[in-house]
Residue frames relative to the residue before (quaternion, step in Angstrom):
aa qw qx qy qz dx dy dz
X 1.0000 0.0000 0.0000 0.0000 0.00 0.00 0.00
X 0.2327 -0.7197 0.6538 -0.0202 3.32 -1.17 0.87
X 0.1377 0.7284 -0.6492 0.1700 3.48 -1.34 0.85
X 0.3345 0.8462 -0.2569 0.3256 3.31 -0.13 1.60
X 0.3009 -0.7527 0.4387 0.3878 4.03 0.41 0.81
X 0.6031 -0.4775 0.5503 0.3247 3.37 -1.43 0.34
X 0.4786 0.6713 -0.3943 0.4060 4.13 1.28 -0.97
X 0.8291 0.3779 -0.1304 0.3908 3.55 0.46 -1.65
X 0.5454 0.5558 -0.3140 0.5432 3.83 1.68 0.24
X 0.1848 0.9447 -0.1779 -0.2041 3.18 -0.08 1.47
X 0.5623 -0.6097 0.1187 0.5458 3.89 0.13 0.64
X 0.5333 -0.6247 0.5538 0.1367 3.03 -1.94 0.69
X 0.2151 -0.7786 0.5434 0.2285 3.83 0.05 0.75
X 0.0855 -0.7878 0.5947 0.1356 3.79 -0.74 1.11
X 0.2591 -0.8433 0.4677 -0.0550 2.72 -1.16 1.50
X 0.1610 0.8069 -0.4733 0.3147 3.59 0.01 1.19
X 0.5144 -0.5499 0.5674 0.3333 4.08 -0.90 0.45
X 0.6500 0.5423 -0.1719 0.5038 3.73 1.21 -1.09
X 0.6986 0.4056 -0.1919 0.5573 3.93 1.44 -0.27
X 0.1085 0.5471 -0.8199 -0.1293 4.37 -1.01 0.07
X 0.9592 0.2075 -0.0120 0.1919 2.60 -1.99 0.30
X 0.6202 0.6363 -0.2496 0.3848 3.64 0.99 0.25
X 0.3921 -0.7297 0.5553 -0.0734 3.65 -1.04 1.53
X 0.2080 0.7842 -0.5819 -0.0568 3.43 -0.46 0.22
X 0.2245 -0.7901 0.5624 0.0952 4.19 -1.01 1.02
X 0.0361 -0.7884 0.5716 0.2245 3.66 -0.39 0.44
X 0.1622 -0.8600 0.4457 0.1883 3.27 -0.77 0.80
X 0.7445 0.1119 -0.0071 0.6582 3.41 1.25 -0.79
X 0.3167 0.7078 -0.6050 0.1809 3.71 -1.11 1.48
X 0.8290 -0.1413 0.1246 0.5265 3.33 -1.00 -0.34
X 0.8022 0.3150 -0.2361 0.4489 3.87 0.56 -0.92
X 0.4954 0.5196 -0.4089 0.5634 3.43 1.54 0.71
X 0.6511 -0.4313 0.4094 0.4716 4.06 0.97 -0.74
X 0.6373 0.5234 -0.3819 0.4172 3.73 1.12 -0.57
X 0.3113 -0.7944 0.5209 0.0275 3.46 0.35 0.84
X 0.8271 0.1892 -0.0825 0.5228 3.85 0.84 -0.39
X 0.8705 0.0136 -0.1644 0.4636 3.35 1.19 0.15
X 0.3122 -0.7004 0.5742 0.2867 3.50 -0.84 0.60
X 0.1714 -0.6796 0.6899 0.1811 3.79 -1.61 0.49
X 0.1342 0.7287 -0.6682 -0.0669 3.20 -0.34 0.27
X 0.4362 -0.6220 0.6171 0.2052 3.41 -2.28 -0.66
X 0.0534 0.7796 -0.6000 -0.1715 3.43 -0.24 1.23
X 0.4103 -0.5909 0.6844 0.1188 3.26 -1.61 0.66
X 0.1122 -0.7035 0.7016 -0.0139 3.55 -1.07 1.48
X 0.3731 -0.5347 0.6563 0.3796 4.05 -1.32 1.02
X 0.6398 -0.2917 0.5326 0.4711 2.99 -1.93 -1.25
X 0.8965 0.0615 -0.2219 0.3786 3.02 -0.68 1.45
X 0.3855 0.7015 -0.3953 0.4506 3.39 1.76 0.36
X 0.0575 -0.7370 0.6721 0.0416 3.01 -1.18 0.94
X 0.3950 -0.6459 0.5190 0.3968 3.48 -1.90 -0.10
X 0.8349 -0.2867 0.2389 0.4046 3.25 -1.10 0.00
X 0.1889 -0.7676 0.5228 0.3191 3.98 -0.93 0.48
X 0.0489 -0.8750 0.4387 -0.1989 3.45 0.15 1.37
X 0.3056 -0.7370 0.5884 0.1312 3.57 -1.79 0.26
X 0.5620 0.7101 -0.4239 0.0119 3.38 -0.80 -0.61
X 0.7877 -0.5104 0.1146 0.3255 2.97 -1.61 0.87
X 0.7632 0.4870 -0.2907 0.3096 3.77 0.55 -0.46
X 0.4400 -0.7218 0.3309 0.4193 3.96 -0.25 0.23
X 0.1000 0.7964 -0.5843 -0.1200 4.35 -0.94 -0.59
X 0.5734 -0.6323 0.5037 0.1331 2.78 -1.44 1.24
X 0.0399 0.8122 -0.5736 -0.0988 3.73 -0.59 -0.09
X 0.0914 -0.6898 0.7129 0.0871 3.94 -0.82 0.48
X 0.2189 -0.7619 0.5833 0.1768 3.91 -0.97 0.84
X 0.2859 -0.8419 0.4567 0.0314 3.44 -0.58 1.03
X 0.6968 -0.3017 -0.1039 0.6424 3.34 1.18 0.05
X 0.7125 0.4491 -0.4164 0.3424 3.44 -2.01 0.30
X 0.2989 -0.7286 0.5503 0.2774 3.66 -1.07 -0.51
X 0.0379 -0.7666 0.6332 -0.0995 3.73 -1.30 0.44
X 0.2529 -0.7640 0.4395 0.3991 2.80 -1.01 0.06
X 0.2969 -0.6236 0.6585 0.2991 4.04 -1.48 -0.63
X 0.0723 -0.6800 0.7232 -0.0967 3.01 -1.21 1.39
X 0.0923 0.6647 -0.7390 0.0594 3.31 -0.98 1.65
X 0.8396 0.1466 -0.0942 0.5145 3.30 -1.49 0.69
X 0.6324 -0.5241 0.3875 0.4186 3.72 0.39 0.56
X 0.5367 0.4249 -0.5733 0.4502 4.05 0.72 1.06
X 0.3686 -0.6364 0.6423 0.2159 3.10 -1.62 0.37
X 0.0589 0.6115 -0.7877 -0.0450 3.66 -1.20 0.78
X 0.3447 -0.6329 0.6895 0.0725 2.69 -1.84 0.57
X 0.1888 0.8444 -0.4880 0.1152 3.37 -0.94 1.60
X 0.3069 -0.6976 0.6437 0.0695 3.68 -0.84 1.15
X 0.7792 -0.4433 0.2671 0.3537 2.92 -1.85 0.05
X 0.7212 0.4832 -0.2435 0.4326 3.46 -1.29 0.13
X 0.6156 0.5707 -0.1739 0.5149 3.55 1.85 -0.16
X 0.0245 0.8742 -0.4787 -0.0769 3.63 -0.90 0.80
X 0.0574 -0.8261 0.5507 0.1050 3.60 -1.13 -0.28
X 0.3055 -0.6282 0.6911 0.1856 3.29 -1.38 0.43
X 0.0806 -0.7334 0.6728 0.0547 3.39 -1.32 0.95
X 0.1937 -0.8356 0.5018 0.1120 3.63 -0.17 0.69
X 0.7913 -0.3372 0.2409 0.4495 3.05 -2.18 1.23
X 0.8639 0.0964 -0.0954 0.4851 3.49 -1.81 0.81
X 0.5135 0.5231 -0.5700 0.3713 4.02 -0.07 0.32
X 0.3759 -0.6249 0.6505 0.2121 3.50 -1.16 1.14
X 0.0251 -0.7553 0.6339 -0.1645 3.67 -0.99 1.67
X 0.1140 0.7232 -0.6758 0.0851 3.41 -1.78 0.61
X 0.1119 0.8623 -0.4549 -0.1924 3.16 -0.87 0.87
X 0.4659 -0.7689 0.4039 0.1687 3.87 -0.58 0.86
X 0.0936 -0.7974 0.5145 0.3012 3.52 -0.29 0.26
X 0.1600 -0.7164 0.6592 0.1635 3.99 -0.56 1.00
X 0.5038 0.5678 -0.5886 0.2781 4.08 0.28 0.05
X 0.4950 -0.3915 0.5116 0.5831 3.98 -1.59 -0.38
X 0.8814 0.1944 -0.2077 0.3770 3.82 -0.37 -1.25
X 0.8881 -0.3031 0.1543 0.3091 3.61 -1.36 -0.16
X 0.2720 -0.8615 0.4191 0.0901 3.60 -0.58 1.10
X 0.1899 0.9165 -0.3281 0.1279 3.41 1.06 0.81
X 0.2186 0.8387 -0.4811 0.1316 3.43 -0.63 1.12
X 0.6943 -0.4715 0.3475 0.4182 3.84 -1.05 0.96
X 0.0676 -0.6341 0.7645 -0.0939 3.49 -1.47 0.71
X 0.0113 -0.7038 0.6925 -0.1580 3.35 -0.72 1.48
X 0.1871 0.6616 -0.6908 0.2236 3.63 -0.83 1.50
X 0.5934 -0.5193 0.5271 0.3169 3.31 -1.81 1.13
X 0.8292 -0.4789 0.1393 0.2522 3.23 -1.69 1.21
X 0.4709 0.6691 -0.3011 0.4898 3.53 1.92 -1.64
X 0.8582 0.4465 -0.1305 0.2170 3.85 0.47 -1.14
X 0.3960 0.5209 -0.3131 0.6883 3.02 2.22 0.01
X 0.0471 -0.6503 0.7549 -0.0707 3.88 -0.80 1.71
């Protein structure tokens, strides 16, 4: 069991030529008890994006504050807080934050998808 503020978890700057501006917090996975999935929070600066990327497994995402966009498969959606999506197994995805302050939302993937 876990109880525990998101404040006291603290982020991991990901660093890559393929990343701007991008945090990422796990809060709940395998070394918490979730044995099959990790939740984490990525955190996007202004203008930070994640990676434009594939891979075999699917994740859910709920956006908790700011806006950005999500680009699967070469559409754009625009999303803000209070907004979610499912990107399924093998879909080329990125998301971008287009707001001034921080674009930060949950990212739920099976255990294989947390590197």
């Amino acid at each position: 069991m876990i109880v525990d503020q998101e404040q006291n978890v603290p982020p991991i700057v990901m660093n890559s030529p393929e990343v701007k501006a991008a945090a990422i917090k796990v809060l709940v996975g395998p070394q918490q008890g979730w044995s099959d999935y990790v939740m984490r929070i990525i955190e996007l600066g202004p203008d930070g994006y994640s990676p434009a990327h594939a891979h075999p497994w699917p994740h859910i995402n709920y956006m908790i504050e700011g806006q950005g966009t999500l680009m699967i498969e070469g559409k754009i959606h625009m999303v803000k807080a209070g907004g979610y999506a499912y990107v399924p197994a093998g879909s080329h995805h990125q998301f971008k934050n287009t707001g001034s302050g921080l674009f930060r939302f949950i990212c739920i993937v099976p255990k294989e998808g947390h590197k």
